[in-house]
C-alpha positions as CSV (number, residue, x, y, z in Angstrom):
1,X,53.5,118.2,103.5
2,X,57.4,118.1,104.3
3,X,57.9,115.1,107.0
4,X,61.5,115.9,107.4
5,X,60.6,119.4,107.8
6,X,58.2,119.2,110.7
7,X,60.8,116.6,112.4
8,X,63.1,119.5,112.5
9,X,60.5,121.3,114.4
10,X,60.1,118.9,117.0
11,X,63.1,118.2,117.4
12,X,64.4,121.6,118.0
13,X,61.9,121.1,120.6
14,X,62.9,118.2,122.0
15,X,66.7,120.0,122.5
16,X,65.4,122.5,124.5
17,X,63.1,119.9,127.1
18,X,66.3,118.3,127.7
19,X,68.6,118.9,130.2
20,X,72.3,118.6,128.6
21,X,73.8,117.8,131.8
22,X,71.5,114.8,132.5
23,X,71.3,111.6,130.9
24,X,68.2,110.2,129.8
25,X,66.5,106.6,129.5
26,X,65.4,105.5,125.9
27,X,61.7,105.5,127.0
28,X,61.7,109.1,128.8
29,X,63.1,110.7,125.6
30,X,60.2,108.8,123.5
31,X,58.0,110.4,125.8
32,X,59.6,113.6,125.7
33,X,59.4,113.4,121.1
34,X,55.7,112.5,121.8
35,X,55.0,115.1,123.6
36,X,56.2,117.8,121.7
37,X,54.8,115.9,118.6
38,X,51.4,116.1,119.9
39,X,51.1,119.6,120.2
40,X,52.7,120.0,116.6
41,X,50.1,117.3,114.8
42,X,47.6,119.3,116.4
43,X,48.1,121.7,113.7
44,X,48.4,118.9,111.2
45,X,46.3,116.2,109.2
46,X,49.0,114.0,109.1
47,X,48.2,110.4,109.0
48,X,49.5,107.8,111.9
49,X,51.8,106.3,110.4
50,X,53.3,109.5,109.0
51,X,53.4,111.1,113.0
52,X,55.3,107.5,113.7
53,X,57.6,108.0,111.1
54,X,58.8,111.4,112.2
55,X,58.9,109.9,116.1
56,X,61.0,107.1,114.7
57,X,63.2,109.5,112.8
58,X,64.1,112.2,115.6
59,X,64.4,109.2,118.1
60,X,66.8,107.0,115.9
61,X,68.8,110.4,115.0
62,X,69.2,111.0,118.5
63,X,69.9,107.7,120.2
64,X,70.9,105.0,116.9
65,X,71.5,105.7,113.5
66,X,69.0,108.1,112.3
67,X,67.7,107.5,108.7
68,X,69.5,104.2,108.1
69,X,68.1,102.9,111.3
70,X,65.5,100.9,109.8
71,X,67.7,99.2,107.3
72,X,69.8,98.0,109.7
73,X,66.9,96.2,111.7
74,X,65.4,95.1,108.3
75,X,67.4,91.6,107.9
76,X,65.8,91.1,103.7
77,X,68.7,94.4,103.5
78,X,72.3,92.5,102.3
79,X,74.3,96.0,102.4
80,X,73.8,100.3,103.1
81,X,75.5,102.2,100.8
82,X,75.7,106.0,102.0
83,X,77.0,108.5,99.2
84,X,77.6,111.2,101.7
85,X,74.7,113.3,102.3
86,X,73.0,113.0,98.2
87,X,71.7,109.7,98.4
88,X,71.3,106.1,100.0
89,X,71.2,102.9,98.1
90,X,70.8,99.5,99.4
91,X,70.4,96.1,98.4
92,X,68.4,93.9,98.7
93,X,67.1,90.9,96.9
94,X,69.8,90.8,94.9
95,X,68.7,94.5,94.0
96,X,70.4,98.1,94.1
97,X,67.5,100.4,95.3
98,X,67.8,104.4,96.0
99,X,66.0,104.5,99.2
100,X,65.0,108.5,98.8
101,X,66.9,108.9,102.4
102,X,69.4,110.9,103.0
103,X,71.1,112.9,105.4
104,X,70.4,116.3,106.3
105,X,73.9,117.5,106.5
106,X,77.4,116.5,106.8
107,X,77.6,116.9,110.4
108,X,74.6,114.8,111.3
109,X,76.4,112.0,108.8
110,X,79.7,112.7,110.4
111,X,78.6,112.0,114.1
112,X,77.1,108.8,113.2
113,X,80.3,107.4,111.8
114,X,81.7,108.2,114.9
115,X,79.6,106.6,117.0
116,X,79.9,103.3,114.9
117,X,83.7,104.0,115.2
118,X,84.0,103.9,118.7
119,X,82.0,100.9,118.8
120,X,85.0,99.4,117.5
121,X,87.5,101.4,119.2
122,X,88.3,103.0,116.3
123,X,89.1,106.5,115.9
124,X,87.9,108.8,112.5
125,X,88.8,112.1,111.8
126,X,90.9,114.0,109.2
127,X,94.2,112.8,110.3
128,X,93.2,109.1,109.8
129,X,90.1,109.7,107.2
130,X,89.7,106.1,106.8
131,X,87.9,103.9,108.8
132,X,86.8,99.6,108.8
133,X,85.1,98.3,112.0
134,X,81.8,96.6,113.1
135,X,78.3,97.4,114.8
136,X,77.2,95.8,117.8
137,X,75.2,93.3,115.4
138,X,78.3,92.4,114.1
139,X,77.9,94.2,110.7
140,X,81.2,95.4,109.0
141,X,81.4,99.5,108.4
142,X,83.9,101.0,106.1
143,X,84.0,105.0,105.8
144,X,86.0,107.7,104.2
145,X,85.6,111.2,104.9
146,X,85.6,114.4,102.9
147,X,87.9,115.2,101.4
148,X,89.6,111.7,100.4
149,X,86.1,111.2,99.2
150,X,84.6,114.0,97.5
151,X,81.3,113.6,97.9
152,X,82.2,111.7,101.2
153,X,81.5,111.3,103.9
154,X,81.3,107.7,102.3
155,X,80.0,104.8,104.4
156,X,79.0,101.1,103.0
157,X,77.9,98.2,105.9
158,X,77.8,95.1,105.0
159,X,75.1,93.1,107.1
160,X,75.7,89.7,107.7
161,X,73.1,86.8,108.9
162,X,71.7,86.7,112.1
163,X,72.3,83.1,112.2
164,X,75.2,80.9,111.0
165,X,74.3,79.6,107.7
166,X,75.1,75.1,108.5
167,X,75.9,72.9,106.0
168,X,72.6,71.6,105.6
169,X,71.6,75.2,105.1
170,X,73.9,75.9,101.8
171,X,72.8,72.6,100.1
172,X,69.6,72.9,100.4
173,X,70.0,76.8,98.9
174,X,72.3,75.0,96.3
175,X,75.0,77.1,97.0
176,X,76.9,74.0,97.4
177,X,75.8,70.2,96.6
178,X,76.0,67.6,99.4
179,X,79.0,65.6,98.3
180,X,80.7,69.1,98.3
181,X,79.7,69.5,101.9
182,X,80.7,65.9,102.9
183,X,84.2,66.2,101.4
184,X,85.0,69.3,103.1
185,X,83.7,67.9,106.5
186,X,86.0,65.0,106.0
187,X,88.8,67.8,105.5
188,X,88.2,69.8,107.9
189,X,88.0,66.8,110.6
190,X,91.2,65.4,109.0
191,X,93.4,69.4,109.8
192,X,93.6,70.1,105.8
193,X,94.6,74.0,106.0
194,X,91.6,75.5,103.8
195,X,91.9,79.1,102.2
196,X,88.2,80.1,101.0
197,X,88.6,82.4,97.6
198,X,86.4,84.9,95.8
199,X,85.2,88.3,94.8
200,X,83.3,91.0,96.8
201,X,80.1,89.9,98.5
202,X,80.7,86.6,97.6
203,X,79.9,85.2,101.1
204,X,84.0,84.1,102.2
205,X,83.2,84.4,106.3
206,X,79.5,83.5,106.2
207,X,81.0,80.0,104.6
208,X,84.3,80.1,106.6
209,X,81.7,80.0,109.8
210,X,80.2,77.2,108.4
211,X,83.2,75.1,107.8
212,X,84.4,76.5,111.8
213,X,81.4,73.9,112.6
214,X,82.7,70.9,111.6
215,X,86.2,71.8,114.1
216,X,86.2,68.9,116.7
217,X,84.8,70.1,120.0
218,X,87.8,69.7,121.9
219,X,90.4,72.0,119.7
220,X,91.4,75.1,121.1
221,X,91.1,77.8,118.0
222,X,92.3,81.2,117.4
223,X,90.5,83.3,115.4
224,X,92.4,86.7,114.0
225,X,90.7,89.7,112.5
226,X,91.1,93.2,111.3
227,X,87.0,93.5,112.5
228,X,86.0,90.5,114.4
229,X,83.2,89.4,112.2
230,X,83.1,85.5,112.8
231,X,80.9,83.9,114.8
232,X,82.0,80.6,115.3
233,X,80.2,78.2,118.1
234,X,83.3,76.3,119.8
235,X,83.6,76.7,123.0
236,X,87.9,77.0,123.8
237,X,88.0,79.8,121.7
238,X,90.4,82.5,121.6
239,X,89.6,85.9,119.7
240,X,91.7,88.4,118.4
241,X,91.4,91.7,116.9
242,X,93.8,94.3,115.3
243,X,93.7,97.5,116.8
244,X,94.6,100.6,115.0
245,X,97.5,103.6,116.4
246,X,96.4,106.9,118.7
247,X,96.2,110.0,116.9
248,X,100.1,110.2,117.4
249,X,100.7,107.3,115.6
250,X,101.5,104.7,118.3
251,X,99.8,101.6,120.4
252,X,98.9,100.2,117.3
253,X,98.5,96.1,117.2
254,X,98.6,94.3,113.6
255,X,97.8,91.3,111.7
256,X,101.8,89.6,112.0
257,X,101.8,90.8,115.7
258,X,98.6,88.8,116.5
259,X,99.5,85.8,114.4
260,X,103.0,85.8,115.9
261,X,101.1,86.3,119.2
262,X,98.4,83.7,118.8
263,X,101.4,81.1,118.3
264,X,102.6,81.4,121.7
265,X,98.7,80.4,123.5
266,X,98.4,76.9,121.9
267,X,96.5,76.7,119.2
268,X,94.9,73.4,117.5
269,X,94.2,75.6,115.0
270,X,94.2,79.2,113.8
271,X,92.0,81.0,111.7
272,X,92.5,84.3,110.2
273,X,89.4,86.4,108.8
274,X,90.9,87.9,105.6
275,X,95.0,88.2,104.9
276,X,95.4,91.1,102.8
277,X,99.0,92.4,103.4
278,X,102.4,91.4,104.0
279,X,100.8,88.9,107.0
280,X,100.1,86.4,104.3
281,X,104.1,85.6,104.8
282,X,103.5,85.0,108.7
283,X,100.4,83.1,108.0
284,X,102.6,80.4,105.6
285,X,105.0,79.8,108.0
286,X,102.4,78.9,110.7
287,X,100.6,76.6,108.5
288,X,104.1,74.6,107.5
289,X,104.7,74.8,111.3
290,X,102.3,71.7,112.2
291,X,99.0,73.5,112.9
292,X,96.9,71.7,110.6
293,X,93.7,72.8,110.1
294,X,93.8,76.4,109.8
295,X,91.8,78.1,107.5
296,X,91.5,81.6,105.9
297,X,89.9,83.7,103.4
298,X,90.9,86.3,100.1
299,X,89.7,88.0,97.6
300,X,90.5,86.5,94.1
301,X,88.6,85.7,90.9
302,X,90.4,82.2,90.6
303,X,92.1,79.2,92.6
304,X,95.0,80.5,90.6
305,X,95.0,84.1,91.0
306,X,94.4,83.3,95.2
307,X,97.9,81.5,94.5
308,X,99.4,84.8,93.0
309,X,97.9,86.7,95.5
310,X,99.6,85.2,98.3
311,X,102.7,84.7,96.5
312,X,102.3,88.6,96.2
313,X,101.5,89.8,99.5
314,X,104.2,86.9,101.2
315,X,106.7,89.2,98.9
316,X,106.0,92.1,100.1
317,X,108.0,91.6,103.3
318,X,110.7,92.5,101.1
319,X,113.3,90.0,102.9
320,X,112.3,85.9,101.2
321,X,112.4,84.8,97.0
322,X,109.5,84.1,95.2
323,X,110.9,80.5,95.0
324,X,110.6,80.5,99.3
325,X,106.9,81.6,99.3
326,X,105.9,79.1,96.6
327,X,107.0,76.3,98.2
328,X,105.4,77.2,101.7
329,X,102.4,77.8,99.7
330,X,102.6,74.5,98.4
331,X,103.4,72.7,101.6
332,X,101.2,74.8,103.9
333,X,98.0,75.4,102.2
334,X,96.1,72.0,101.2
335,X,92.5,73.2,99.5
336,X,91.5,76.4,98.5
337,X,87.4,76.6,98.0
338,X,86.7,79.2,95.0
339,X,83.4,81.0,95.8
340,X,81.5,83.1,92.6
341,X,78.2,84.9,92.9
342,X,75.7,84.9,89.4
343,X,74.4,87.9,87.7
344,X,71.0,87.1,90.0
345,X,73.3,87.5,93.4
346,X,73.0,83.7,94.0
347,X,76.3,83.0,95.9
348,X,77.7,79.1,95.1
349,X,80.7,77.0,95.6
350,X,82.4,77.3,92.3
351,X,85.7,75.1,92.3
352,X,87.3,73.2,94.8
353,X,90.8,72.4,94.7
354,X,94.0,70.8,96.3
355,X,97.3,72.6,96.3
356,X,99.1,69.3,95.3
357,X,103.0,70.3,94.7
358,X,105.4,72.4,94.3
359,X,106.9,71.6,90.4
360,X,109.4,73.3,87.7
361,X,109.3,76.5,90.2
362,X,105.7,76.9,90.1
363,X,102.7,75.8,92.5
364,X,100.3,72.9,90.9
365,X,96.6,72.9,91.2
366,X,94.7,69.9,91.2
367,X,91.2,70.8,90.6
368,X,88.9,68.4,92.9
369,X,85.1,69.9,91.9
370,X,84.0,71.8,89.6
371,X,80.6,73.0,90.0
372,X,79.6,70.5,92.3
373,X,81.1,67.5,90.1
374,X,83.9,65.5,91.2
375,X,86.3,65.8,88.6
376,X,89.5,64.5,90.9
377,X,90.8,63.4,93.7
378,X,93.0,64.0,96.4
379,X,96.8,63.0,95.4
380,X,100.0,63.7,97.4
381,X,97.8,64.4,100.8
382,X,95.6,61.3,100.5
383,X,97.4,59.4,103.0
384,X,97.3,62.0,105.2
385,X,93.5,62.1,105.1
386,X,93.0,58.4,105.1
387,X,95.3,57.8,108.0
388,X,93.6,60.8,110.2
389,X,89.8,59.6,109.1
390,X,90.5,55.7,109.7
């Protein structure tokens, strides 16, 4: 027997109980799906759970986020991939799985987007077909529409933990070893600027929240973000968030406006969610302007290639010399932690190294550990650590 197609039945039903000009609670409206269920499983031999399933669909599609709704509230579920209205993948122990969900139509798909839009006071339609925000659970959405995607509309959320992931927690999952997660204690303590590195889903703010925890209780921090997806447990905290323009292009805030911004309210220390544009430039110049102990994240494959990439993005503010942005890379940024995730989705500190010079016009690397094995140590910023840990 079609489930999906007997939910359409009640729910047709349900439309017409309701009054459109009246708001009602959560629990009337379950009553008011129950109701109109019962007299339809009359006609039925549906089993329980089958009747609960169809209850939980036409509620979820009417109040939440219809038939991804139990994904979201099932934490084992890393990431919801929604390829329009053919198919849903997820994944989830380290897994890609077709769920057999899918959405009914394109409108149905379309008005779910824009509810999680305006959740982040975004705004999503085909003049600006592209959107990145965040659920109330502090997941991260990203959708494209039809046409810019073809078989769109697109939508992938990345779920994060419901709990900050402490140091304690990533050695004993062996994503890092313990004298990994003493060193970078002592660093963060001491107000070494740390850029955390790696590919997709490789776990850059779940571990940038983790180092936020060892940020002395009495710094005042900034945190800066296109979605506002850390979750970091100091009290004088300052948040930030970029907004995006109206539909007539204006009263839009960015990434260099909020770092400028966020220089003005006294910041021990900044910390800026992902750089990924021409912001990189304004982030340098903050870090070689004494406010030690930032930190912020990038994708990159390498310690090396997160150099280029900043060098890159720094350059495209079209007005300062390669030569400029190296050397502010070089005296601003003072570790960069290299994160890597294995063929079995096991996420793991992969290199951790110190920005140690500037040299024959290129940035030097000094590679500190290397799959949790000290292989060096700290050189031209080693009496700034000692001096600030003594």
């Amino acid at each position: 027997m079609n489930l999906d197609y007997i939910a359409d039945i009640i729910d047709k039903q349900v439309t017409e109980k309701i009054d459109a000009g009246n708001d009602i609670s959560d629990s009337n409206l379950k009553e008011i799906i129950e109701a109109c269920g019962e007299k339809v499983f009359e006609r039925t031999s549906l089993k329980e759970e089958e009747k609960l399933y169809i209850v939980r669909r036409i509620f979820n599609g009417r109040r939440r986020y219809g038939v991804i709704q139990p994904f979201l509230e099932d934490i084992s579920v890393n990431e919801i991939m929604i390829n329009g209205t053919d198919e849903i993948y997820i994944e989830k122990s380290g897994r890609i799985i077709n769920t057999g969900e899918r959405f009914r139509n394109r409108d149905s798909l379309y008005n779910v987007i824009k509810t999680m839009a305006a959740l982040s006071n975004r705004t999503v339609n085909e003049s600006s077909p592209i959107v990145d925000g965040r659920l109330d659970d502090g997941s991260r959405i990203n959708a494209v529409l039809y046409p810019v995607a073809l078989n769109g509309p697109v939508v992938t959320i990345r779920k994060f933990p419901q709990h900050n992931f402490t140091a304690e927690d990533m050695v004993s999952s062996g994503t890092m070893t313990g004298k990994e997660a003493e060193f970078l204690k002592q660093m963060v303590v001491c107000g070494m600027n740390i850029f955390v590195s790696g590919g997709t889903s490789t776990g850059k703010t779940t571990f940038l929240n983790m180092l936020s925890d060892f940020i002395p209780a009495d710094e005042r921090v900034i945190t800066i973000e296109d979605s506002a997806e850390l979750r970091l447990n100091n009290k004088n905290i300052v948040r930030l968030e970029t907004k995006n323009p109206n539909a007539e292009g204006v009263g839009g805030v960015t990434m260099r406006q909020l770092i400028k911004s966020s220089l003005r309210m006294r910041p021990d220390r900044i910390i800026i969610g992902e750089v990924r544009d021409e912001s990189a430039l304004d982030m340098l110049q903050a870090l070689c302007t004494g406010h030690d102990g930032s930190m912020s994240t990038g994708h990159a494959n390498s310690t090396g290639d997160m150099i280029v990439r900043l060098e890159t993005m720094a350059l495209w503010e079209g007005h300062i010399s390669s030569e400029a942005v190296r050397r502010q890379i070089a005296m601003g940024v003072d570790l960069i932690v290299q994160l890597k995730r294995d063929k079995n989705m096991k996420r793991y500190v992969h290199e951790i190294s110190e920005v140690a010079e500037y040299s024959n016009g290129q940035v030097v690397l000094n590679c500190l550990f290397r799959q949790g094995i000290r292989v060096g140590t700290l050189t031209k910023k080693k009496h700034k650590t000692e001096r600030q840990l003594s």
